[in-house]
C-alpha positions as CSV (number, residue, x, y, z in Angstrom):
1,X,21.0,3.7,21.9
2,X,17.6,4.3,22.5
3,X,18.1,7.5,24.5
4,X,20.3,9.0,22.1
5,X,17.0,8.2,19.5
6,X,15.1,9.9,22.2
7,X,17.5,13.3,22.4
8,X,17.7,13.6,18.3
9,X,14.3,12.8,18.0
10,X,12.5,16.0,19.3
11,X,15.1,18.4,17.2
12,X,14.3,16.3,14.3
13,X,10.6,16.7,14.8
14,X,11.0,20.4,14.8
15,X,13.5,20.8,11.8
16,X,10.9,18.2,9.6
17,X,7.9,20.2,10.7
18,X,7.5,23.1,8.3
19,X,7.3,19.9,5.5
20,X,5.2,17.8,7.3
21,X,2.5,20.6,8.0
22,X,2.8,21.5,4.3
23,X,2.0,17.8,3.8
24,X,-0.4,17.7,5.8
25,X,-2.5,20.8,4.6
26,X,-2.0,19.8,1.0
27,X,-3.4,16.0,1.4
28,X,-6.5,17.6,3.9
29,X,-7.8,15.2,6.5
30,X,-5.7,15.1,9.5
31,X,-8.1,17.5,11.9
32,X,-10.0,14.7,13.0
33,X,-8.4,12.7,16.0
34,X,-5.4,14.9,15.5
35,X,-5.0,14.3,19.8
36,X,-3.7,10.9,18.3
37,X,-0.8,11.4,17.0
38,X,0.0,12.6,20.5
39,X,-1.0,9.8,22.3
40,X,-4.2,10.7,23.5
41,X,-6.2,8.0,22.3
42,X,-9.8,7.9,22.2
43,X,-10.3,4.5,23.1
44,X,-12.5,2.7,25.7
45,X,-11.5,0.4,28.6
46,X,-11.0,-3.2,27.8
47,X,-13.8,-5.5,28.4
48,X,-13.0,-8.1,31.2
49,X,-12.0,-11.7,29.3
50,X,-11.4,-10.2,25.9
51,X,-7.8,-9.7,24.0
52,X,-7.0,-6.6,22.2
53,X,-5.0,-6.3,19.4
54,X,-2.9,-2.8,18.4
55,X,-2.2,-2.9,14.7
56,X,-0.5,-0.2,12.3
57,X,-1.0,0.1,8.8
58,X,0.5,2.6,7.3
59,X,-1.4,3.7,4.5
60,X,-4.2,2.3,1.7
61,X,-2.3,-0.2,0.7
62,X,-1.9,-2.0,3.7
63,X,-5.3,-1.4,5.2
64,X,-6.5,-3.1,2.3
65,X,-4.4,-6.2,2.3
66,X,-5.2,-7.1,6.3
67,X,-9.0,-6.7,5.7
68,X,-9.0,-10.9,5.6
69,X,-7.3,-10.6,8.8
70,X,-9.0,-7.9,10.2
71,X,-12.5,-10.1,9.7
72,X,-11.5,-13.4,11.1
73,X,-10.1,-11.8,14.7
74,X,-13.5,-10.5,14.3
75,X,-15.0,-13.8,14.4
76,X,-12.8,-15.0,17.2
77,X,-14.1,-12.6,19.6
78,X,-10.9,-10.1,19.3
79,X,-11.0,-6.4,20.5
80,X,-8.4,-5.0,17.4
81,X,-7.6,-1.0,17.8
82,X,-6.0,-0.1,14.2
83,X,-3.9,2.9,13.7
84,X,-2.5,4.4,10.4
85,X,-0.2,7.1,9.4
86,X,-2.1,8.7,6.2
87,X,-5.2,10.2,6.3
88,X,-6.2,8.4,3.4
89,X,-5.5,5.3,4.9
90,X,-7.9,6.6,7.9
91,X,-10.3,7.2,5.7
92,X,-10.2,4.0,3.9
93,X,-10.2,2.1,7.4
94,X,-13.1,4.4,8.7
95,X,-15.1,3.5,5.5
96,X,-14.3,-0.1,5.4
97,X,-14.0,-1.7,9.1
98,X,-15.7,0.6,11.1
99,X,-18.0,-2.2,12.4
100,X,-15.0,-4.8,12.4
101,X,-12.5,-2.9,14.8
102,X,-13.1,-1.7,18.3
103,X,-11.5,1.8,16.6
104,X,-9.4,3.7,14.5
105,X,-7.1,5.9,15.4
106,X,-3.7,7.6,13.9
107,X,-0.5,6.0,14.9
108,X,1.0,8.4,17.3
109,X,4.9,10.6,17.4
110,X,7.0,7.7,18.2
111,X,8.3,9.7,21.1
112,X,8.7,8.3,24.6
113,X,6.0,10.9,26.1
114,X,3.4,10.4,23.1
115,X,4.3,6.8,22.7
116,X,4.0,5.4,26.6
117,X,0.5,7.5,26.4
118,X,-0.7,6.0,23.8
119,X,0.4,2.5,25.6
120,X,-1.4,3.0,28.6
121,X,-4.9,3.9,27.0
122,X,-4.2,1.3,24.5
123,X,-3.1,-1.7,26.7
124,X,-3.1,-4.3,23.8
125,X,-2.3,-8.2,24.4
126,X,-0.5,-8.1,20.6
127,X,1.1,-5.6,18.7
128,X,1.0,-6.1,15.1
129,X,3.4,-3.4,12.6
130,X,2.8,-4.2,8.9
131,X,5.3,-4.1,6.5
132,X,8.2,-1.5,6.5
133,X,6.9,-0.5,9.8
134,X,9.5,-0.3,12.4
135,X,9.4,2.4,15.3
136,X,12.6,2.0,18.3
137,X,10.0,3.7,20.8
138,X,7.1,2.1,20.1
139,X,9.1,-1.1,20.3
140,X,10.3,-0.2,23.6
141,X,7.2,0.0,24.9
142,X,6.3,-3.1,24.4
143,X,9.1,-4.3,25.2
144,X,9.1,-3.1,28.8
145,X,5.5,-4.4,29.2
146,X,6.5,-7.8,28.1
147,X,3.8,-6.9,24.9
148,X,4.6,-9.1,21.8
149,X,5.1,-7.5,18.9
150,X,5.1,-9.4,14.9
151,X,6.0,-7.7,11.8
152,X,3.6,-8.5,9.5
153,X,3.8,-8.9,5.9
154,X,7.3,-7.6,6.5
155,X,9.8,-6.5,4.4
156,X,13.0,-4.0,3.7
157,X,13.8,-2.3,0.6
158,X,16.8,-1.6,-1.0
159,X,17.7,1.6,0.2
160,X,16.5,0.7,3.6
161,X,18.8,-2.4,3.5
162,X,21.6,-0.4,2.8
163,X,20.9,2.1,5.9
164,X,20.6,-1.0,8.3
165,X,23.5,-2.9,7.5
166,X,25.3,0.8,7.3
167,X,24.5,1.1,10.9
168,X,24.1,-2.5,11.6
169,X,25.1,-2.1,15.7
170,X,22.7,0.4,16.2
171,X,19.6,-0.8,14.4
172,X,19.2,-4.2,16.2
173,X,19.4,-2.6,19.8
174,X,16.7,-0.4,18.6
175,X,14.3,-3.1,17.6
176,X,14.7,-5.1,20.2
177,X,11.0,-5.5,21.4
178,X,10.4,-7.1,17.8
179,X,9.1,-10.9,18.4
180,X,8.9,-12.6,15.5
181,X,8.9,-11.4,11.9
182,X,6.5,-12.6,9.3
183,X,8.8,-11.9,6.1
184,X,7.2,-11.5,2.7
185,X,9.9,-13.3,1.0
186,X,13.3,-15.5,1.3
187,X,15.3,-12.4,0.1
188,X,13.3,-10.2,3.1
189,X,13.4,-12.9,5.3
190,X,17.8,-13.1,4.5
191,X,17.9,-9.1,5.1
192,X,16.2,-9.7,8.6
193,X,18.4,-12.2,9.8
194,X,21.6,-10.0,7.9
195,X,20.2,-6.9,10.0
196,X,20.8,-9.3,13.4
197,X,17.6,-11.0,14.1
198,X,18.2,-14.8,14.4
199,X,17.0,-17.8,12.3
200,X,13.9,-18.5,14.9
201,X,12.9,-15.2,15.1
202,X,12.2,-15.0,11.4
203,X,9.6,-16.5,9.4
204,X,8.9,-16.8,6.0
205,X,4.7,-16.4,5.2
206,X,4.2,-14.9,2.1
207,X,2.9,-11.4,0.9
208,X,-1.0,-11.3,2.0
209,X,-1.4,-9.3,-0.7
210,X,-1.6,-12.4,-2.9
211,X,-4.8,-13.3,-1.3
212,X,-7.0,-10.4,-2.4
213,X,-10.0,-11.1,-2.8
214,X,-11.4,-8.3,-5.2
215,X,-15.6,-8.1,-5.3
216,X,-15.9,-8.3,-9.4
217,X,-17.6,-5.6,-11.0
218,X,-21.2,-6.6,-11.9
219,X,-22.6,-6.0,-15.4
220,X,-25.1,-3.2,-13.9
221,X,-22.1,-1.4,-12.3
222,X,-19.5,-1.3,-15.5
223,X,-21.4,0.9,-17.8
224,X,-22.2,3.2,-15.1
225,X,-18.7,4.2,-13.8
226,X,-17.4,4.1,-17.3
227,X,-20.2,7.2,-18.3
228,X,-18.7,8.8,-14.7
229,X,-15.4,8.5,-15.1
230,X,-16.4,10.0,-19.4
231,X,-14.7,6.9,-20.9
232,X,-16.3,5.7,-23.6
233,X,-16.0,2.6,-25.4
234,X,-13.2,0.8,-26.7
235,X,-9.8,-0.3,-24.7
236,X,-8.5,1.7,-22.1
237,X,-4.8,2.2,-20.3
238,X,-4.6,2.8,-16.7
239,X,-1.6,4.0,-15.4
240,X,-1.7,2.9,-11.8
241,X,-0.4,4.6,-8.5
242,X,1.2,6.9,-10.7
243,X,4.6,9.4,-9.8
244,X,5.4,12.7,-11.7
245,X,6.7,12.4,-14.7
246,X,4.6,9.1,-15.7
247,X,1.4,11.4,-16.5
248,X,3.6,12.6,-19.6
249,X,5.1,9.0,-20.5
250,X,1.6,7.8,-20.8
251,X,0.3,10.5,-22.2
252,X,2.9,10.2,-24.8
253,X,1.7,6.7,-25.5
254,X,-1.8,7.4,-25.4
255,X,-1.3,9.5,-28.6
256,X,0.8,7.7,-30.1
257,X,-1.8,4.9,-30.2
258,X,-4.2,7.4,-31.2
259,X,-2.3,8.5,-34.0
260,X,-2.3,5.2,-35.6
261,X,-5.8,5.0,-35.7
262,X,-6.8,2.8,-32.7
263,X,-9.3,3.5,-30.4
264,X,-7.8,4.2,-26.7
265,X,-8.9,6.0,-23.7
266,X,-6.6,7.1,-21.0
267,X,-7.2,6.9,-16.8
268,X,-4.7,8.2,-14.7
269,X,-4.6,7.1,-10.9
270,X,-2.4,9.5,-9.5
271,X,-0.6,7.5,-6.3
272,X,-1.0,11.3,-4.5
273,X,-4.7,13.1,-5.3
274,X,-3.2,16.3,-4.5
275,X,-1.1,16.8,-7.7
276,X,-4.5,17.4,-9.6
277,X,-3.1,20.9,-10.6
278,X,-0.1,19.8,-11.5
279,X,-2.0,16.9,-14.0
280,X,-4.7,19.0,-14.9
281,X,-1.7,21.6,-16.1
282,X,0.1,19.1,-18.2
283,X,-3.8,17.9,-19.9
284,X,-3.9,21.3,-20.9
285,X,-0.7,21.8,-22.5
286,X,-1.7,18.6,-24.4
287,X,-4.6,19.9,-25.8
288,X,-6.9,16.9,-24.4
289,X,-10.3,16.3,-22.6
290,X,-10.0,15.8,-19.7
291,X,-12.4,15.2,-16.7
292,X,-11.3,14.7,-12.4
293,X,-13.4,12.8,-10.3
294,X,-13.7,14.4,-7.6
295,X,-15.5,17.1,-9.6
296,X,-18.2,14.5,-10.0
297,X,-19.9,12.4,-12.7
298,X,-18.3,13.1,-16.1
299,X,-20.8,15.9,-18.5
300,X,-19.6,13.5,-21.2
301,X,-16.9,11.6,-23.0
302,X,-13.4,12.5,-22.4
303,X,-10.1,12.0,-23.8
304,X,-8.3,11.0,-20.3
305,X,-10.1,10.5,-17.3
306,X,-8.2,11.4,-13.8
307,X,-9.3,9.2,-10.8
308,X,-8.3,11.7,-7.9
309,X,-9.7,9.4,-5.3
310,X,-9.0,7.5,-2.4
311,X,-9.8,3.7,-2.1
312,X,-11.1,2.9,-5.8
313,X,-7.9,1.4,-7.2
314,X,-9.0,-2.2,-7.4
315,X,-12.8,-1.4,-9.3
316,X,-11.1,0.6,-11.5
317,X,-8.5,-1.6,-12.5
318,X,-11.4,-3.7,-13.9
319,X,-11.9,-1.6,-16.6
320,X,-8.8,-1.5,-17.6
321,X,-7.3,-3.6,-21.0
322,X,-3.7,-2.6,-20.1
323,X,-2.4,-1.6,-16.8
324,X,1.2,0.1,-16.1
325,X,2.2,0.6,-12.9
326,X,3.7,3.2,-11.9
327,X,6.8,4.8,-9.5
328,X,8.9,2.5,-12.1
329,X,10.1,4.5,-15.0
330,X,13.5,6.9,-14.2
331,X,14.6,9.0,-12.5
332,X,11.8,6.4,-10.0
333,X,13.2,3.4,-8.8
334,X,10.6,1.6,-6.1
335,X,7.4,1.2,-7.6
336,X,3.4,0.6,-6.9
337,X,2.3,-2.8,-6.4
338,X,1.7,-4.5,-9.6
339,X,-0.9,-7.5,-7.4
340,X,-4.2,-6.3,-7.5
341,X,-3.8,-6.1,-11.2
342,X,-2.5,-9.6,-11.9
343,X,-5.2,-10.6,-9.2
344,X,-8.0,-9.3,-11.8
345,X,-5.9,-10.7,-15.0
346,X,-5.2,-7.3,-16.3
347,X,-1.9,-7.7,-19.0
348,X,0.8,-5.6,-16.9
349,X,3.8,-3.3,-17.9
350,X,6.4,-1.3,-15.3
351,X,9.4,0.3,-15.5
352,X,12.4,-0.8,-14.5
353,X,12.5,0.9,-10.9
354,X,10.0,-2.0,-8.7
355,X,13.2,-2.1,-5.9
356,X,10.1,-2.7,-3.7
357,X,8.4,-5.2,-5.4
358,X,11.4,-7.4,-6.5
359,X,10.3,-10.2,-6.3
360,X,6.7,-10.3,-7.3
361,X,7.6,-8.0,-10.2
362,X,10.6,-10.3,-11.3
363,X,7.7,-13.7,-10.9
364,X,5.7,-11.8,-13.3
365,X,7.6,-11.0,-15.9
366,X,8.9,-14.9,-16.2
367,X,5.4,-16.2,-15.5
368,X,4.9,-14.4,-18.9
369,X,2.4,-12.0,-17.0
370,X,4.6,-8.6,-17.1
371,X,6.7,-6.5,-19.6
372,X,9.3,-4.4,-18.6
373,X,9.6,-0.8,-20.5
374,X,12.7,0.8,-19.8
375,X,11.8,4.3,-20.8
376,X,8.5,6.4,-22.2
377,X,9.8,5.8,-25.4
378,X,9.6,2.1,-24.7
379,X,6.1,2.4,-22.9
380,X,5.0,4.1,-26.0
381,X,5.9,0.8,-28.6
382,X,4.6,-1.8,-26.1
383,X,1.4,-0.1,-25.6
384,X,0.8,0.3,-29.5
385,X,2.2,-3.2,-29.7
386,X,-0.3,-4.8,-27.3
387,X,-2.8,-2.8,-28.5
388,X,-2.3,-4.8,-31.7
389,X,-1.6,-8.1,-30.6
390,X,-5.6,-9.2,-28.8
391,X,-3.4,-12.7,-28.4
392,X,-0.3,-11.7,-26.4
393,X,-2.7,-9.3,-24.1
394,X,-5.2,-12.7,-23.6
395,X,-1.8,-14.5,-22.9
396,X,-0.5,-12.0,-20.6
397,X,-3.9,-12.2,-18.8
398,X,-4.3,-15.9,-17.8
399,X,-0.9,-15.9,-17.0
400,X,-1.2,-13.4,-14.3
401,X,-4.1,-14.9,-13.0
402,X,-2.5,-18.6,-12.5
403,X,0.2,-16.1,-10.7
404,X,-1.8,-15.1,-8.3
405,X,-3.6,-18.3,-7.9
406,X,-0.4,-20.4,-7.2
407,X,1.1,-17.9,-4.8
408,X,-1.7,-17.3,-1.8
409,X,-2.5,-18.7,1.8
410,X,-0.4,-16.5,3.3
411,X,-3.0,-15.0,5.0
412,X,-3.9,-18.7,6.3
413,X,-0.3,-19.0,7.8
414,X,-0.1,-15.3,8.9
415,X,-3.3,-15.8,10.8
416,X,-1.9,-19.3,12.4
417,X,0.9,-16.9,13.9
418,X,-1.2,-14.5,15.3
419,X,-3.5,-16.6,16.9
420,X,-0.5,-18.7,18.3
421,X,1.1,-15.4,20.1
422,X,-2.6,-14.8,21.3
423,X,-3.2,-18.2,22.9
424,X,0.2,-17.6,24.7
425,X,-1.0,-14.8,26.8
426,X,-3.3,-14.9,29.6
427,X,-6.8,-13.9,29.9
428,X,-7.5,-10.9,31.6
């Protein structure tokens, strides 16, 4: 099986470039260490006595959950190389653990050429994949070294459930250099064993995630990127990680608030920066203020604010008063993740589309934390409506926050595995 990946792999490359270039040019930031992503790694040699780690995280998201991981093999003396896939997610690990990881790198073609090159300059003791991450070559590699590999954080969607069990025979031949799995959940943790891995070889941890740890805001700091950002004062609606289509919905909301006489402001955290035309073409239409970060500190107040940044997610969520989260409402059916928000108490709404988030997003809603809207014209009553009710937001609040509170220490148990699988290998 894995040869036939091999042969279908280069003509898919080539038929998927044109797209992936376009990607590529439109998101900006994939010059640097571009040799990566063909396996020529710019890593130095191992010191003598000291394990190295390889781990992949694919984008923001995940580099931001494993920073709690990412400090304590620090502080046991562990070499970690980290790769992602995103060049925002490079950036985020560049700005954030550049003094915790031995280096960071892109996660290279998962190829047999690019892949075994990248192997032999990386020469890792542990190979560590987070979430969704699963790559047949990469797999293999470690495989024929005798490298362990853990799934971290691990999970499979819907639709990537479906695919598996559609080509069940296949897919577990493919993964065969896969260890253990650290599943999220008991549902994740099912789909695993459904997909052919056995009972032993799957574990259930928890979602790291549930551990954030976000630095609060300090009284000096809120005013300030509130005049940046031009919001001025009075209760404002974030629409987190949103998807097209969801600008409009909230927009939609935002007015209709308005038009009732209550004070509102509107930020919008588009899940891709690059769609600022696109936004800043619907805030026209409108007819509203409007100011983009990246353009700098705000001249004044504004009507909506656009955060088209990289990495600034969980401070601005602090300002928030209601949060919706977005890749939820149709034709979108997987959605953001709703925990940082509940992590800072913010009163949550989603569509019905969190596929990815099942789970956590079906938790919240019977902790009392989370509403579900089914449509903008439902987004648009529930925002007035909580707008209204200071109680039911206050309610929706501390329920969030025992939420999160009653779920972590995943990272505790995640962090027991690793350092298990590290103890088993010998010193070189």
């Amino acid at each position: 099986m894995l040869w036939l990946y091999r042969l279908l792999f280069a003509p898919v490359c080539l038929v998927l470039a044109p797209l992936y270039l376009r990607r590529m040019w439109r998101r900006g930031g994939y010059r640097e260490r571009f040799g990566d992503r063909f396996g020529a790694v710019g890593l130095g040699p191992r010191r003598n006595g000291v394990k190295r780690i390889w781990i992949q995280a694919v984008s923001v998201g995940e580099m931001l959950a494993i920073g709690p991981l990412l400090e304590a093999l620090r502080s046991d003396g562990v070499e970690v190389y980290l790769t992602t896939t995103t060049s925002t997610g490079y950036r985020v690990a560049c700005d954030r653990y550049a003094t915790t990881v031995t280096a960071v790198g892109y996660f290279p073609l998962d190829w047999w050429f690019f892949s075994r090159r990248a192997w032999r300059r990386v020469d890792p003791d542990l190979a560590i994949l987070t979430e969704g991450e699963r790559w047949p070559e990469f797999l293999h590699q470690a495989h024929v070294r005798g490298v362990p590999v853990l799934a971290v954080n691990a999970r499979i969607s819907d639709r990537g459930y479906r695919r598996m069990m559609a080509v069940r025979p296949v897919v577990r031949p493919l993964l065969t250099g896969l260890s253990r799995v650290l599943a999220v959940s008991d549902l994740d943790a099912a789909r695993f064993r459904d997909v052919g891995f056995t009972a032993a070889e799957v574990t259930v941890m928890g979602n790291i995630k549930l551990d954030v740890a976000i630095p609060p805001l300090t009284a000096e700091e809120h005013a300030p990127l509130r005049r940046e950002l031009g919001l001025p004062e009075g209760p404002v609606l974030l629409g987190s990680s949103t998807w097209p289509g969801e600008e409009a919905a909230l927009v939609a909301a935002w007015k209709a608030a308005r038009a009732s006489g209550r004070a509102l402001s509107l930020l919008l955290v588009p899940r891709h920066a690059e769609r600022r035309a696109e936004i800043e073409a619907l805030l026209r239409a409108e007819g509203v203020t409007h100011h983009f970060r990246s353009r700098g500190p705000a001249p004044g107040p504004v009507e909506v604010s656009v955060a088209d940044t990289t990495g600034e997610l969980r401070r601005l969520t602090q300002l928030a008063d209601i949060v919706f989260v977005g890749k939820s409402l149709p034709p979108h059916t997987e959605g953001q993740t709703p925990v940082e928000a509940a992590a800072l108490g913010r009163p949550l709404l989603f569509g019905p589309g969190m596929t990815n988030f099942r789970v956590i997003a079906r938790d919240l809603v019977t902790a009392g934390a989370a509403l579900i809207v089914a449509d903008s014209a439902a987004l648009t009553v529930t925002v007035s409506a909580l707008l209204a009710d200071p109680a039911r937001r206050g309610s929706q609040s501390a329920a969030a926050r025992v939420w999160q509170q009653s779920n972590q220490g995943a990272i505790h148990r995640t962090l027991g595995a690793i350092r298990g699988e590290l103890a088993r290998r010998p010193v070189r």
